[in-house]
C-alpha positions, -999 to 999 in steps of 0.1 A, spaced: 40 -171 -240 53 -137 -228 69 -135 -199 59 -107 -168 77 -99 -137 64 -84 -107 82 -65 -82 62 -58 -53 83 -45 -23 66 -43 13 38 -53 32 10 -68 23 -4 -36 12 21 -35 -15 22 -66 -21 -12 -74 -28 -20 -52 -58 7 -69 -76 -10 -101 -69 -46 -87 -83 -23 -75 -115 -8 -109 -120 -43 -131 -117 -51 -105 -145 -23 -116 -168 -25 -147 -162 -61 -146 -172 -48 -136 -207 -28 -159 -210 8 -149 -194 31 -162 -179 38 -142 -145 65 -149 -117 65 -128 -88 99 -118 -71 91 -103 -32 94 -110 4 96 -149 13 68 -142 33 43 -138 7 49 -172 -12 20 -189 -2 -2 -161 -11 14 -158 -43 13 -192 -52 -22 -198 -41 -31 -171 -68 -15 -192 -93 18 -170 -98 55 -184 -102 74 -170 -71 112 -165 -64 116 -156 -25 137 -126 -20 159 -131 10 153 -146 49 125 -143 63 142 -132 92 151 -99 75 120 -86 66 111 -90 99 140 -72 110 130 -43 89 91 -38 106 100 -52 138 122 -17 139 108 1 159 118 34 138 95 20 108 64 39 121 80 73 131 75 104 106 111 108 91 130 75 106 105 51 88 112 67 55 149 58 62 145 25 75 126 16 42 151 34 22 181 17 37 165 -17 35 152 -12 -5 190 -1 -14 205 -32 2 177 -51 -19 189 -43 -50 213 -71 -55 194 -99 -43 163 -83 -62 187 -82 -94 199 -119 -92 165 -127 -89 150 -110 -119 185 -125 -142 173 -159 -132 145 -158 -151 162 -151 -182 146 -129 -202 114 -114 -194 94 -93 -218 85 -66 -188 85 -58 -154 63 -44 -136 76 -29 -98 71 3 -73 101 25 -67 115 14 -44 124 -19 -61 154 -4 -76 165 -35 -92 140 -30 -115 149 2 -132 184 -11 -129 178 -40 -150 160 -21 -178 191 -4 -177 214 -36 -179 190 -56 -204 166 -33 -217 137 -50 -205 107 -26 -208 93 -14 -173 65 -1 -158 68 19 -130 35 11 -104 23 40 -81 -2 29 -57 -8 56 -32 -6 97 -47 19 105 -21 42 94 -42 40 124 -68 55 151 -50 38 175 -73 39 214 -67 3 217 -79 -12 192 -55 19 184 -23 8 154 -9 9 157 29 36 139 40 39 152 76 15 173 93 36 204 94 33 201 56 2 219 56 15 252 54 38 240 23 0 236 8 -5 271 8 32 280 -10 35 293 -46 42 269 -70 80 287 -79 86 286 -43 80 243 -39 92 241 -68 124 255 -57 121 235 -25 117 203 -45 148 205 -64 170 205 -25 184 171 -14 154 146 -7 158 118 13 153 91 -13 184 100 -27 205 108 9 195 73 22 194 52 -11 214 64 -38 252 60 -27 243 19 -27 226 21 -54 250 40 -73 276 13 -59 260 -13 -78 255 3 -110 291 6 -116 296 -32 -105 271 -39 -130 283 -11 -158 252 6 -161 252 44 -159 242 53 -122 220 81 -116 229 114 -103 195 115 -85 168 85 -80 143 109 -75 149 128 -108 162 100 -128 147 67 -119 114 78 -103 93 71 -130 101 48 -158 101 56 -195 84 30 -207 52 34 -182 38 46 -154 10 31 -135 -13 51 -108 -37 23 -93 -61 49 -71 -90 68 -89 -88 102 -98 -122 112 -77 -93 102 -49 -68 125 -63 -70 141 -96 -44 138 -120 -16 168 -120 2 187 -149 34 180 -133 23 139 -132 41 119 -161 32 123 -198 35 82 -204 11 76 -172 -21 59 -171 -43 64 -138 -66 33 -130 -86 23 -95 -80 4 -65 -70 -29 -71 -90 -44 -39 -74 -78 -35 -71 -93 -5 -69 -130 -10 -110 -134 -3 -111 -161 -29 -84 -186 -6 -92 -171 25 -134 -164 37 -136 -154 73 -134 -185 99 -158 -202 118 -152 -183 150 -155 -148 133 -184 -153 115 -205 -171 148 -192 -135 163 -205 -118 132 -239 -136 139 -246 -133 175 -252 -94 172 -251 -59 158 -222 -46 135 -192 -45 152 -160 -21 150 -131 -31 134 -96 -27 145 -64 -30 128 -31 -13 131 -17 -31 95 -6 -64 89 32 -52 97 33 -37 124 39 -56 151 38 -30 179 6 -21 180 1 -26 219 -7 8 222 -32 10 197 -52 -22 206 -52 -11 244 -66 25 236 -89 1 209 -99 -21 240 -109 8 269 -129 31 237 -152 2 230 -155 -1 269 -170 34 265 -185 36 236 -207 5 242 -200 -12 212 -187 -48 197 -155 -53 185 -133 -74 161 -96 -70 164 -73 -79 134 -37 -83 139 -9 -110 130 3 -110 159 -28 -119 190 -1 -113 220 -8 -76 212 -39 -70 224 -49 -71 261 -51 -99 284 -89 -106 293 -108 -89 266 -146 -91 269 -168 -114 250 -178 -81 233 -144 -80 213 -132 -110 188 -91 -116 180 -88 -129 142 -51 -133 132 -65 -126 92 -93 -119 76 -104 -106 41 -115 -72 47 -139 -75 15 -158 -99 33 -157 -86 69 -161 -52 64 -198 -57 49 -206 -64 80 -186 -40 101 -203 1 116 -168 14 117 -132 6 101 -102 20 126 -66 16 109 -38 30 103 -43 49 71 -21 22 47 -36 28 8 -52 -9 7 -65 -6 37 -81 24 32 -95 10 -3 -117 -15 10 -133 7 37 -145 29 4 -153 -1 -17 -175 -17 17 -191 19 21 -182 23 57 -167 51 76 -131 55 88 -114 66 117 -72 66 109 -44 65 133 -16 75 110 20 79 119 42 77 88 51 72 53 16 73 32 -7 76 56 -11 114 67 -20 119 33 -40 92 28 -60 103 61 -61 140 53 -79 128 18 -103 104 35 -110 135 50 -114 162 30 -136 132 11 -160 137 46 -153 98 44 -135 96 78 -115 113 104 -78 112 105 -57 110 144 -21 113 148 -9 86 172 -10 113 202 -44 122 198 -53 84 195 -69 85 234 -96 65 246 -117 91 249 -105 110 215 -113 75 200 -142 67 221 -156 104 210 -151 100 168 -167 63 168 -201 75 184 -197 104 160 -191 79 126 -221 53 140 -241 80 143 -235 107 116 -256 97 85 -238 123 62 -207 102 68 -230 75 54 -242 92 26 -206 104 16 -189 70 18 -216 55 -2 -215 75 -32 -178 61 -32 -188 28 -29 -208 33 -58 -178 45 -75 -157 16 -71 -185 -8 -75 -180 10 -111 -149 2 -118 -137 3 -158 -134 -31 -171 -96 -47 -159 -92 -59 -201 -84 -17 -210 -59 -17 -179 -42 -50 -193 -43 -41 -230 -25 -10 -221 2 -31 -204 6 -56 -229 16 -26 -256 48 -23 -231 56 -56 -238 89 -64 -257 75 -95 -278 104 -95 -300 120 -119 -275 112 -160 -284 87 -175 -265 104 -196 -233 
């Protein structure tokens, strides 16, 4: 029975795609063990996957309880910092299972690439938002002021692109550390060198969202959405869906299942839906968040599966994260997006340009900016027309058996069965 590892690294966002890939491969038989976040073992295990915890709990929390992690610039660095001191853990991990006949991680799980290195286990590299591909042709907008770098010749980002990036300012001196404890070759740049793996490379967004690029990878193969979010273990509760019932579609809120300091966001959430008028269901991990003495008019729900909810929801308002995003096009309803780092600016500024949504930055996230853009997306029926025709897209999605026949050709089967 071959053997596949996945390497999700993050929130549940990056998590959960990973998640929808191994209930795939275990439908074909595999054997799959999943090596992330302690916080994620129930989830995992509930889908049926093997799971080694990586570290405390207590230090992934440390990492999104930062409260850099959702500023443009010092988020990318947090994340950096905290996926080069992963390595080793990550690597000790993956050698306990012996040997695997591939893995399949994002880039940030450097231990990945290093043990293809080490062992020559085949990997595939997994891209799930386009940000990633910092291509000259198409410049994903990684902060605002990056607009203007849209508008550059392609010599001149080009040149640009070959500077010092911060993947390899925050990451690579560890990383480099613990090749040569481990006598692998260490790269001279993660960005140029260990970005994308030989083997594969796996884009898990449509190309109606962003069309492949010449300057993308030669050995890629571009998929959709994945769209798992645990609905199977998890349908909405009893209080949620009573509040569902007892009235017309409300507005959903949710600032993304790690961030923990949303106050802001839920207490601009709370005085908008004072003005607009509307119902409300607010979606956070952590309840203490939101204001004291909300109005019967807005429901707290510490989780719920955003396939299922969202069918019944006028408006989705988040913070711009790629799975997130996914399910408001899959459920055909419109978006409005606070984003403040990493992915999201791009992932907003394509859900606009898409005339699915509108995308804020955090200081133009006011009650009455908010309050404004949701009577605007009830009320707008082009909005509806354009998020529709996506739905439709996704609701034709290529059948998952090509996706998994292309990864099982990356397989090394030479090795015995376990």
């Amino acid at each position: 029975m071959p053997h596949v590892l996945l390497l999700p690294f993050g929130s549940a966002g990056d998590v959960f795609p990973f998640i929808w890939l191994g209930r795939q491969l275990l439908a074909r038989g595999h054997r799959v063990t999943m090596i992330t976040a302690c916080l994620f073992e129930e989830q995992a295990k509930r889908a049926g996957l093997e799971f080694i915890p990586l570290g405390e709990r207590d230090e992934f929390e440390a990492m999104i309880r930062d409260p850099r992690i959702w500023k443009l610039g010092h988020g990318t660095k947090v994340v950096f910092d905290f996926a080069a001191k992963s390595v080793e853990p990550y690597l000790a991990a993956i050698e306990s299972c012996g040997k695997a006949d591939l893995m399949l991680a994002p880039v940030t799980a450097f231990a990945g690439r290093l043990a293809r290195e080490k062992h020559g286990t085949p990997l595939i590299t997994v891209h799930l938002q386009p940000a990633v591909f910092l291509s000259v042709h198409e410049t994903p907008l990684l902060h605002p002021a990056m607009k203007w770098l849209r508008r550059m010749p392609v010599w001149f980002k080009r040149a640009l692109f070959s500077l010092p990036n911060p993947v390899d300012l925050f990451a690579l001196p560890k990383v480099r550390q613990i090749c040569q404890k481990h006598g692998v070759k260490p790269p001279k740049s993660l960005w140029r060198e260990w970005w994308d793996s030989p083997d594969g490379v796996l884009a898990l967004f449509p190309a109606w969202f962003c069309a492949p690029q010449p300057d993308w990878p030669e050995n890629l193969l571009q998929w959709t959405f994945p769209l798992e979010d645990l609905a199977k273990e998890q349908p909405l509760s009893p209080g949620l869906q009573t509040f569902l019932a007892a009235g017309e579609p409300p507005v959903v809120f949710t600032p993304g299942s790690a961030n923990v300091q949303a106050a802001r966001f839920f207490d601009v959430a709370a005085k908008a839906v004072a003005k607009v008028g509307c119902r409300a269901v607010f979606v956070t991990r952590e309840p203490k968040q939101v204001p004291a003495n909300l109005p019967p008019q807005i429901h707290v729900e510490e989780y719920a599966p955003f396939s299922t909810l969202l069918k019944q929801a006028s408006v989705f308002v988040h913070h711009g994260g790629i799975g997130t995003m996914s399910q408001a096009f899959a459920a055909g309803v419109p978006q409005l997006i606070m984003h403040m780092a990493h992915d999201q600016p791009d992932n907003a500024d394509r859900v606009e340009r898409l005339a699915a949504g509108v995308g804020l930055s955090v200081r133009q996230f006011t009650p009455d900016r908010v309050a404004k853009e949701l009577h605007e997306l009830i009320w707008d029926h082009s909005i509806r027309d354009s998020v529709g025709f996506m739905q439709q897209e996704i609701a034709h999605s290529p059948d998952p058996a090509i996706l998994m026949r292309w990864i099982e050709n990356h397989m090394n089967l030479s090795s015995p069965p376990p």
